[in-house]
N, C-alpha and C positions, 0 to 999 in steps of 0.2 A: 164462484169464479174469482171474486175480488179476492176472497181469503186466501185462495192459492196465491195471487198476483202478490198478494199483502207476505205470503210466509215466503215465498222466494226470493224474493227480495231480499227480507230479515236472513235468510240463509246466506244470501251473497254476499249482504253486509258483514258479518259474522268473520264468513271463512276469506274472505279478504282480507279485513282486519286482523287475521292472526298469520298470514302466509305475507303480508305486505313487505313487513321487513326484511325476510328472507330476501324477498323477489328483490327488494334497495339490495341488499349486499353483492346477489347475484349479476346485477348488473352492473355494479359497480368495478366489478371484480372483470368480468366482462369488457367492459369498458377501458380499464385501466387505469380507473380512477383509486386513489385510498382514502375516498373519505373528502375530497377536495376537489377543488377547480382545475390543479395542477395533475400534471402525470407524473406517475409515481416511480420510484426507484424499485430494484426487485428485490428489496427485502421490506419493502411494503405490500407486496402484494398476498398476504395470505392474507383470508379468511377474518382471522381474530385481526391482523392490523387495520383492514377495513373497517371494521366495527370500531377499533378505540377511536380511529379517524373520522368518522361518522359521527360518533357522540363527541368527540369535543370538539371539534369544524361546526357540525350542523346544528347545534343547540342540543344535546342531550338526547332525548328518548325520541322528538320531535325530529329531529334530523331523517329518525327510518318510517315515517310516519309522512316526509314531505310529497306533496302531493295525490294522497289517496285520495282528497275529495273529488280530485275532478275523476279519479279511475272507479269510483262507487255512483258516480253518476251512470256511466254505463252499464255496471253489474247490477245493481239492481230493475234497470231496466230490462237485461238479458234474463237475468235470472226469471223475475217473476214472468214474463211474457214463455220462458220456456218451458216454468214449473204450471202454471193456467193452460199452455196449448197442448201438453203433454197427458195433464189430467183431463181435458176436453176430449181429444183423440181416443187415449184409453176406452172413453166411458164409450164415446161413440161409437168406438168398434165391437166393445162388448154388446150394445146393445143391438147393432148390427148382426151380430154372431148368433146370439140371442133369438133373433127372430125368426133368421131363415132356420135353427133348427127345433124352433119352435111349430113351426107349420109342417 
């Protein structure tokens, strides 16, 4: 049971950490931010200007990266408690299933 807690985790940390940035840009765009504290003009608002504004506003690669620790506090809690109750349930009901057409 822990190893599942243990690999779901690792999985959320994972697939966090490569969708994290996306989700900065998204929301920035969103937002109406380009990369800054300021609201932006509308020839800032695509996609690639959010990015260049991002990395040279926020500190380079760290900029799309700010604040995932506190969001991997959560995912890895969600994750692993879903990937252990899901393999718990599984087993349980198989062996449930298991019994009554066993007798």
């Amino acid at each position: 049971m822990l190893t599942k807690l243990a690999v779901g985790g690792a999985a959320g940390v994972f697939g966090t950490s490569i969708i994290y940035p996306i989700d900065v840009v998204k929301t920035k765009l969103q937002a109406g931010k380009g990369g800054s504290t300021r609201r932006v003009n509308a020839q800032q608002s695509s996609i690639s200007q959010v990015i260049k504004n991002t990395y040279k506003q926020d500190g380079g690669f760290r900029g799309f990266y700010r604040g995932l620790s506190a969001n991997l506090v959560g995912i890895i809690a969600e994750k692993g408690i879903k990937l252990g109750f899901e393999t718990k349930k599984e087993s349980e009901i198989s062996h449930f299933l298991f019994s009554i057409f066993q007798s």
